[in-house]
C-alpha positions, -999 to +999 in steps of 0.1 A: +310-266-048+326-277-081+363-276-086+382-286-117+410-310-123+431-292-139+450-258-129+458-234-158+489-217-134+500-228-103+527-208-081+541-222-047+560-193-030+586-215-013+606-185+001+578-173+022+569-213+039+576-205+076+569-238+084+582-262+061+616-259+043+620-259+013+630-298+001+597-314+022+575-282+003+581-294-030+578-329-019+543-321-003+533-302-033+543-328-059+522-353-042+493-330-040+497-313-076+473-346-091+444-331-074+446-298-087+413-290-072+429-283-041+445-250-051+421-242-083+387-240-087+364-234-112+329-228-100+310-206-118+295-169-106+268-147-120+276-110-129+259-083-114+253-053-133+272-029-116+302-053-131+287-058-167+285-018-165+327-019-155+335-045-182+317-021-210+332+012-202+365+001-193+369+003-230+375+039-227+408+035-207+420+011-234+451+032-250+477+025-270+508+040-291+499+036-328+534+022-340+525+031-376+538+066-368+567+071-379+583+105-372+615+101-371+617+083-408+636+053-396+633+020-409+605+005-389+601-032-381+583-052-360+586-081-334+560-094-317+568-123-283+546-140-273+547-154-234+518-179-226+512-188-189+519-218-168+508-252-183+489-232-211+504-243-251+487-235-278+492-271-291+480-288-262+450-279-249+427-293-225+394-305-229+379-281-202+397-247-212+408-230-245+435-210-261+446-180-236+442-147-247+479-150-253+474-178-279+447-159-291+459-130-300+488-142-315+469-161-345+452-128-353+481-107-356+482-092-390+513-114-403+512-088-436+525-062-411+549-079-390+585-092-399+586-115-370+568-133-342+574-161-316+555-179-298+562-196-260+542-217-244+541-212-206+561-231-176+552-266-171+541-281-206+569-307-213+565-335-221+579-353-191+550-359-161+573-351-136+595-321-152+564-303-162+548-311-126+582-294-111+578-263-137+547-254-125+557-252-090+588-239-093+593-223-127+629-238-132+621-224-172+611-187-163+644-175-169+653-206-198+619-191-217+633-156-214+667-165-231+651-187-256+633-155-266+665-131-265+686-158-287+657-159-311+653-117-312+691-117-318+690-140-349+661-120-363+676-084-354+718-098-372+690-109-405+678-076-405+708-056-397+725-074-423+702-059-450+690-028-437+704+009-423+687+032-400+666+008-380+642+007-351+628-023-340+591-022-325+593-051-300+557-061-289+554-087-260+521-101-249+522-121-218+500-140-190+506-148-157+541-164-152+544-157-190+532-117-181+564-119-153+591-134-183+577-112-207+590-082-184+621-099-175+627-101-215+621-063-220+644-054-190+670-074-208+674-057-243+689-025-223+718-049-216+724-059-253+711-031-273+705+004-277+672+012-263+681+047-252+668+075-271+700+095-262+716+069-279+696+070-306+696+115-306+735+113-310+738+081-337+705+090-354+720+056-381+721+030-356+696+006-348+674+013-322+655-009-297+621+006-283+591-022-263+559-020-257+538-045-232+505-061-230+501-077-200+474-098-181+473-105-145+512-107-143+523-132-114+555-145-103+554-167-072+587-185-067+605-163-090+599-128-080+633-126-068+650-141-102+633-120-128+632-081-133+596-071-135+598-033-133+594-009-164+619-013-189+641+017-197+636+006-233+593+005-228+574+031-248+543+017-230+526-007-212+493-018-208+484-041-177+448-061-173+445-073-136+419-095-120+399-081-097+380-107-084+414-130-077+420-138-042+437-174-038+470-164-018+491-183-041+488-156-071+498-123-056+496-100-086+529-072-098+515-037-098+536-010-114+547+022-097+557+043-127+582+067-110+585+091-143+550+086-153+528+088-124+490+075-132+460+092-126+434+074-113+404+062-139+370+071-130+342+050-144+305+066-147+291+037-125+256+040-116+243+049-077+245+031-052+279+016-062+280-018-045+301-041-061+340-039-056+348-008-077+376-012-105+409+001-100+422+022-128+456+046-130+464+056-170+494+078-177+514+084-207+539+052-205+514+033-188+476+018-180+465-008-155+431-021-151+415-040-121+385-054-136+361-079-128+371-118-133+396-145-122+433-148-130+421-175-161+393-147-163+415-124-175+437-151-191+402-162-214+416-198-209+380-207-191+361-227-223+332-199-215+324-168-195+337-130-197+372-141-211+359-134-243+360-097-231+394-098-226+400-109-261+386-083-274+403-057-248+437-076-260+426-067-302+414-031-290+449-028-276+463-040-313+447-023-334+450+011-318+490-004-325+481-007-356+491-047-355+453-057-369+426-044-396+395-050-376+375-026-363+339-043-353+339-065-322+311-090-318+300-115-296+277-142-305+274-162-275+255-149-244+287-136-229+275-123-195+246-152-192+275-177-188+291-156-161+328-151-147+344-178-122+357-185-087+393-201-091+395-206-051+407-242-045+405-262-009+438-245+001+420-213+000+386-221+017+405-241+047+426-210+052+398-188+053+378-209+078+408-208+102+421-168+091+391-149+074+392-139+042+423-120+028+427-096+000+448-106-027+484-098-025+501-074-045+543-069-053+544-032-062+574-031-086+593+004-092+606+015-126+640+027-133+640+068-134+648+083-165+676+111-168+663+146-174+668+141-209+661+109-214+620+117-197+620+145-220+630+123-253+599+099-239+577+122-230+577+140-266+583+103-288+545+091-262+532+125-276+541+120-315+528+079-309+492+083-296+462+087-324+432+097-313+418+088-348+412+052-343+372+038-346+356+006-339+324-008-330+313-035-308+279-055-294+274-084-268+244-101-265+233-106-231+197-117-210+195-090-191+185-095-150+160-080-138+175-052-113+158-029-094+170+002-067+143-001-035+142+005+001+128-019+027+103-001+049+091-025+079+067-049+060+072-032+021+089-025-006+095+013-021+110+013-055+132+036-066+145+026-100+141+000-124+170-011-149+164-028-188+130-009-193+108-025-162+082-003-154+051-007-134+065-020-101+045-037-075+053-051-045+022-074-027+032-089+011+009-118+022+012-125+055-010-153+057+009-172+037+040-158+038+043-146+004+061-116-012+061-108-049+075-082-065+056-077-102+067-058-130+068-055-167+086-045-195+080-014-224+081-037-248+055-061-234+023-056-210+028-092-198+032-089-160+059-109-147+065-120-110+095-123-091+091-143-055+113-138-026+114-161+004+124-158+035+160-158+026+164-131+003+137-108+022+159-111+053+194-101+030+176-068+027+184-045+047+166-021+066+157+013+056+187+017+031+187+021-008+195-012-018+198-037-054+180-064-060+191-082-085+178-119-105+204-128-122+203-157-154+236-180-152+236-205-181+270-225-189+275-261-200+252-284-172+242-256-153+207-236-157+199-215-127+183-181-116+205-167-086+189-134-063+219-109-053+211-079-026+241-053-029+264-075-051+260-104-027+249-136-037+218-146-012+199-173-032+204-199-056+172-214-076+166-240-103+140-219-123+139-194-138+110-160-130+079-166-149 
């Protein structure tokens, strides 16, 4: 097992320690926080196709108001904040990760069409070993970021009051993890300042109105769930939510929204049969679309140096340019995105626990918006239906090695194929029992060169018995390692060094 030394976020929930208080916890955790590989890992996981096919169509549930629109002929400007996660800066990056998606996405931003943006880096980058150590357990500079933010968007919004009439201030926040959680707790405090109503704004159609939008990956808050306000804002037009489905390390329980005026409806993806791997979670209304796709918390946070963050870079400029924030409309990706895989962030903390427990899904803080008034959900409803554009294209390619997958059915001492994925054809199965040897043989329609794939002992007993199962040999190249890995039903069952002939 490999584990990195260094931890992108780390959250201690210190309010829910039953057997330590509070004072010998952080002591405990400060003295542990220089291994870091004891709650964060980084070892690296194939992808199976049933999850490539999840990552590729989720771009349909990718929506977005287009804040070009302009209905109501106000004076439109924009704000973008931007809220990185826990020990993640921009201007400080370690050697084993790269710019979050946060980071990211903020260089891209079309600076022609913006009047404004800011940029925070996350909890626990000072300067100081030991404060930045006691940030990232605790997240003393949660709330601190948040009113950094707030006196900055005051400054901006006096500059701009100053010189224009009839205003309305487009506020765009893009946040991970903790930086997802302040982001929120920013939004939720403009009501409190401003006038973000759209009665408000009905019966003084002059003044200067405040409206937000969100997008958000893997929101956490451990140790500060209680101090920030993470529901809806009354003042968000919409908000769009990525969350890692593949996250279980009981230190990152993830906030899901329950939209009270906006119920969601659940997503269905056109996932191919049998469905094996953990199926994607996806409710989409008009105010607001979560995701539960595959990858870790830094998965989704693209702060891993390689693997399927990328995607959720690209998810993030989908997501701007249907805002009409950025110009570009074709999405490519050079590197082999799904041949360097996705990653398992477990730590020791984890696998000790789940020797002594079992394994535990990942918790979740539902978080309840605010209702509207009756007229206040009809003003929203009607300024949602006035913002979305269905006239937005773009275009996008990955490159990828393809596994080789195929649908089959263990029958006693053979195989019976069923389907064959990424044009194999010609599918034989031989069974020596002399020697013990069982190859499956195949090739492709572009090619009459017969391949072979072997399977020992191991990955013939993973099969089960008289039930439609995958096979799957999967190609998982990043940095030192080079390895072929079998999977039966989404399950890992075998690990080689080589590669199929």
């Amino acid at each position: 097992m490999k584990y990195s030394f260094h931890c992108n976020t780390f959250y201690i929930p210190i309010a829910k320690m039953e057997l330590l208080n509070k004072s010998l916890f952080l002591i405990m955790a400060f003295m542990l926080y220089g291994c870091s590989s004891i709650f964060s890992g980084n070892e690296v996981l194939p992808i199976p196709m049933e999850e490539r096919y999840q990552l590729d169509q989720a771009k349909f549930f990718i929506d977005a108001p287009d804040l070009r629109l302009n209905p109501n002929k106000k004076n439109i400007k924009y704000y973008v904040a931007a809220f990185d996660g826990t020990e993640n800066d921009k201007d400080n990056l370690n050697e084993d990760s790269r710019e979050t998606v946060v980071s990211y996405l903020y260089s891209i931003l079309d600076k022609k069409k913006l009047i404004k943006s800011e940029y925070y880096p996350g909890p626990g980058t000072q300067k100081n070993y030991i404060t930045r150590t006691l940030d990232s357990i605790r997240c003393h500079s949660c709330i601190k970021i948040a009113k950094k933010a707030l006196e900055d968007f005051e400054k901006f919004i006096k500059k701009e009051e100053s010189k224009n009439d009839n205003l309305e201030i487009r506020v765009i926040t893009i946040g991970f993890s903790r930086g997802a959680a302040i982001a929120r707790h920013f939004m939720n405090q403009l009501p409190k300042k401003y006038k973000t109503s759209l009665l408000d704004e009905r019966q003084d159609p002059n003044s200067t109105l405040i409206r937000t939008v969100g997008l958000l990956f893997d929101t956490v808050a451990t140790s500060v769930e209680d101090e920030l306000e993470l529901g809806i804002s009354t003042s968000t037009d919409f908000l769009l939510h990525f969350i890692a489905n593949n996250e279980s390390r009981r230190l990152f329980p993830v906030i899901y929204d329950v939209d009270i005026d906006f119920p969601g409806v659940p997503g269905r993806m056109n996932i191919l049969q049998p469905r094996k791997c953990k199926f994607p979670k996806i409710s989409n209304s008009n105010r607001l679309a979560q995701l539960s796709l595959p990858g870790s918390h830094s998965d989704i946070g693209a702060s891993y140096k390689s693997g399927i963050g990328t995607y959720y870079r690209i998810y993030g400029e989908i997501a701007l340019l249907k805002m009409g924030l950025i110009s570009k409309t074709h999405f490519e990706i050079d590197d082999y995105l799904f041949t360097s895989g996705k990653h398992d962030s477990r730590g020791l903390y984890d696998f000790i626990l789940e020797s002594i427990f079992g394994k535990n899904p990942r918790g979740i803080k539902k978080v309840h918006s605010i209702k509207l008034s009756q007229d206040e959900y009809k003003l929203a409803k009607a300024r949602l239906s006035n913002q979305f554009n269905s006239n937005f294209g773009y275009t996008s390619e990955v490159k990828e090695i393809k596994p080789v997958v195929i649908d089959l059915k263990k029958e006693g001492d053979y195989l019976k194929f069923y389907r064959g994925y990424f044009g194999l054809r010609d599918l034989q199965f031989s069974n020596n029992k002399s020697n013990g040897e069982r190859v499956i043989s195949f090739t492709y329609n572009e090619s009459d060169f017969i391949s072979r794939m072997d399977l020992n002992d191991k990955v013939w007993n993973s099969i089960p018995e008289n039930e439609l199962s995958r096979l799957e040999f999967i190609f998982l190249e990043n940095e030192d390692i080079k390895r072929g890995y079998y999977y039966v039903d989404c399950k890992m069952v075998y690990a080689q060094e080589n590669d199929i002939n």
